[in-house]
C-alpha positions as CSV (number, residue, x, y, z in Angstrom):
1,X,-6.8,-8.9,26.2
2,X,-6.4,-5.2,25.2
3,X,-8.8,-3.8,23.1
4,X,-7.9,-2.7,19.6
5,X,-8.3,1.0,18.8
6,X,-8.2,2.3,15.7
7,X,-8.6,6.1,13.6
8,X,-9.6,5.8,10.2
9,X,-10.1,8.9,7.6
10,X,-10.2,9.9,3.9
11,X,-7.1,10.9,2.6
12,X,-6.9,13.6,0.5
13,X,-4.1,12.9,-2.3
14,X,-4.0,14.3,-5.9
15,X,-6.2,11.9,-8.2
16,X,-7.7,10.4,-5.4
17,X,-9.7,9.7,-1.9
18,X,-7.8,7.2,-0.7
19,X,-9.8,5.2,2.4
20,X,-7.7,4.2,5.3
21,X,-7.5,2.8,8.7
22,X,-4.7,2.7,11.5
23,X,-4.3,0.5,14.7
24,X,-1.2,-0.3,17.1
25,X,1.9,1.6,17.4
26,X,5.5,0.7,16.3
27,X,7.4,0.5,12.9
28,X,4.7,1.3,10.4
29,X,3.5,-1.8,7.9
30,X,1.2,-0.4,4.7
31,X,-0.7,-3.4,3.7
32,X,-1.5,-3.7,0.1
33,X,-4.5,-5.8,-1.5
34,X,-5.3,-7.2,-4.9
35,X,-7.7,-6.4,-7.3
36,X,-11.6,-6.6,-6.7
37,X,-10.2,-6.7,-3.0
38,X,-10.4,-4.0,0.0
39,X,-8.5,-3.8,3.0
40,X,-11.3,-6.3,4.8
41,X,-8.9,-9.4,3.4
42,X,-6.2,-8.2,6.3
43,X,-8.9,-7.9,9.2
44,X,-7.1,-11.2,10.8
45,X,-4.0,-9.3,10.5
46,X,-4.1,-6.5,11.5
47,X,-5.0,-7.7,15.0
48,X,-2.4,-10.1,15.2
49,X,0.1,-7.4,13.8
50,X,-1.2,-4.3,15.4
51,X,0.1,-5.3,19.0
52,X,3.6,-5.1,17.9
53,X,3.2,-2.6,14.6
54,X,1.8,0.9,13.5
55,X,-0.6,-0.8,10.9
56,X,-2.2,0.8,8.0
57,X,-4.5,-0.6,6.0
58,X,-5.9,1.1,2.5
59,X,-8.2,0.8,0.1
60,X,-6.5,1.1,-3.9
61,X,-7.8,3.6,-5.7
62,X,-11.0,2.4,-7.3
63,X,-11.4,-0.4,-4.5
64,X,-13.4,-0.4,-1.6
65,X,-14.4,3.0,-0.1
66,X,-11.8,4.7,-1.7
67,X,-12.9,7.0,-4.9
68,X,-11.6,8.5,-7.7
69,X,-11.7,12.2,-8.2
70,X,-14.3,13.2,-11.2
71,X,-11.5,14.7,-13.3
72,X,-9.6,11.8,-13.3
73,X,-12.7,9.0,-13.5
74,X,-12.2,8.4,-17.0
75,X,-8.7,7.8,-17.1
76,X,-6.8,4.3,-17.4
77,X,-4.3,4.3,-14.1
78,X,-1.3,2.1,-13.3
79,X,0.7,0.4,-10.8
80,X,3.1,3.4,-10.9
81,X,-0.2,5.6,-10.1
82,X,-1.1,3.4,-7.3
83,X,2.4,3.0,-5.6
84,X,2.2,6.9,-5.7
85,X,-1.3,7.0,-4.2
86,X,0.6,5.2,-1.4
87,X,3.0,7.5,-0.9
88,X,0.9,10.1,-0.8
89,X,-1.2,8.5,1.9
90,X,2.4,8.0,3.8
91,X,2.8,11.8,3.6
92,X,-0.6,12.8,5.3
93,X,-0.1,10.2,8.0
94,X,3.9,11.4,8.5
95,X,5.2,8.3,7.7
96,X,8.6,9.2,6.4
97,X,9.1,5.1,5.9
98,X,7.2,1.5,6.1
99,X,7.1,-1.7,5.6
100,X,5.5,-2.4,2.7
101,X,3.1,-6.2,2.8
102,X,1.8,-7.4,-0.3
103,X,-0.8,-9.4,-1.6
104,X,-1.7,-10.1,-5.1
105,X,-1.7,-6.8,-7.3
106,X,-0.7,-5.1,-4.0
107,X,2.5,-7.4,-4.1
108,X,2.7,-5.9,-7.8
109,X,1.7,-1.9,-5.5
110,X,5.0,-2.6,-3.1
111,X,7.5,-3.6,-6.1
112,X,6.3,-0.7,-7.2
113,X,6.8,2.1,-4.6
114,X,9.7,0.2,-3.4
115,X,11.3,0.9,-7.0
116,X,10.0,4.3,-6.9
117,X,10.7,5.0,-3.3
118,X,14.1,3.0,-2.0
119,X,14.5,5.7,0.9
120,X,10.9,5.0,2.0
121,X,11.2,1.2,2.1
122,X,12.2,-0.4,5.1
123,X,11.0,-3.9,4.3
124,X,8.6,-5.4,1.3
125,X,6.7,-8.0,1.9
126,X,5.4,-9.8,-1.5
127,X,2.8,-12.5,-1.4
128,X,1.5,-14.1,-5.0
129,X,2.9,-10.6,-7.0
130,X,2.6,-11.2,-10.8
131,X,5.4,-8.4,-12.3
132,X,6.4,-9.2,-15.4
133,X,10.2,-7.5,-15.5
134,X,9.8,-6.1,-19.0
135,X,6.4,-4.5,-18.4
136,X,6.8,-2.5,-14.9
137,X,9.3,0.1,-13.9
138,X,9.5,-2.2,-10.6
139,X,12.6,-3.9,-13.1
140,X,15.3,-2.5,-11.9
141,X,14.4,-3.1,-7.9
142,X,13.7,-7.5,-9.5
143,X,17.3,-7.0,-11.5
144,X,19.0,-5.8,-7.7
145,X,17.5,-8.8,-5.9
146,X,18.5,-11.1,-9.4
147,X,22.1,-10.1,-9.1
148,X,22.5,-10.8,-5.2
């Protein structure tokens, strides 16, 4: 079996240091975990996935190894911020488009950026995602798939 190589960095984004990690090549898959999580929960995976797929994993902002900048530590963020984080990440790696896969509050992260971001979404992938339609701006990407 090949072995696995990865690069992993600190991504310099506006609010944040967002923590990331990259193995495989192909169509590129962000994956997304939930709160209190890191990117650890998609070790299994990413090795199954990185032989056929450009895999990124992150860390949210405020999870994991990723951190906060101290001019923004006091302030209450959102999904929207978060999504954004992601596509900021996206733009350092020149990923003009992914995959997004889900889990959790990172379910709730790709409704998000997918909403914000149609051109940059090839695919979501959303696994236990708790939006509530009137609370998110992700509303009008659940009212497209409500009408189909």
């Amino acid at each position: 079996m090949e072995k696995m190589t990865c690069r992993q960095g600190m991504a310099d984004t506006p609010q944040v240091w967002i923590y990331y990690k990259e193995s495989g090549r192909g169509t590129p898959i962000l994956m997304l975990h939930g709160n209190a999580e890191t990117h650890l929960i998609f070790d299994y995976y990413e090795k199954k996935l990185s032989m056929k797929y450009r895999v990124i994993l992150m860390d949210s902002r405020a999870h994991g190894r990723s951190r906060i900048k101290p001019e923004y530590a006091e302030s209450e963020f959102t999904t929207t911020d978060m999504a954004r984080d992601a596509a900021a990440l996206l733009d350092i790696l020149h990923i003009p488009s992914c995959i997004l896969f889900g889990f959790s509050d990172g379910a709730n992260i790709a409704l998000e950026f997918a909403s914000l971001f149609p051109d940059r979404t090839r695919a979501v992938i959303a696994i236990s995602g708790n939006v509530a339609r009137h609370r998110s701006s992700a509303r009008s990407f659940l009212d497209f798939f409500i009408v189909i």
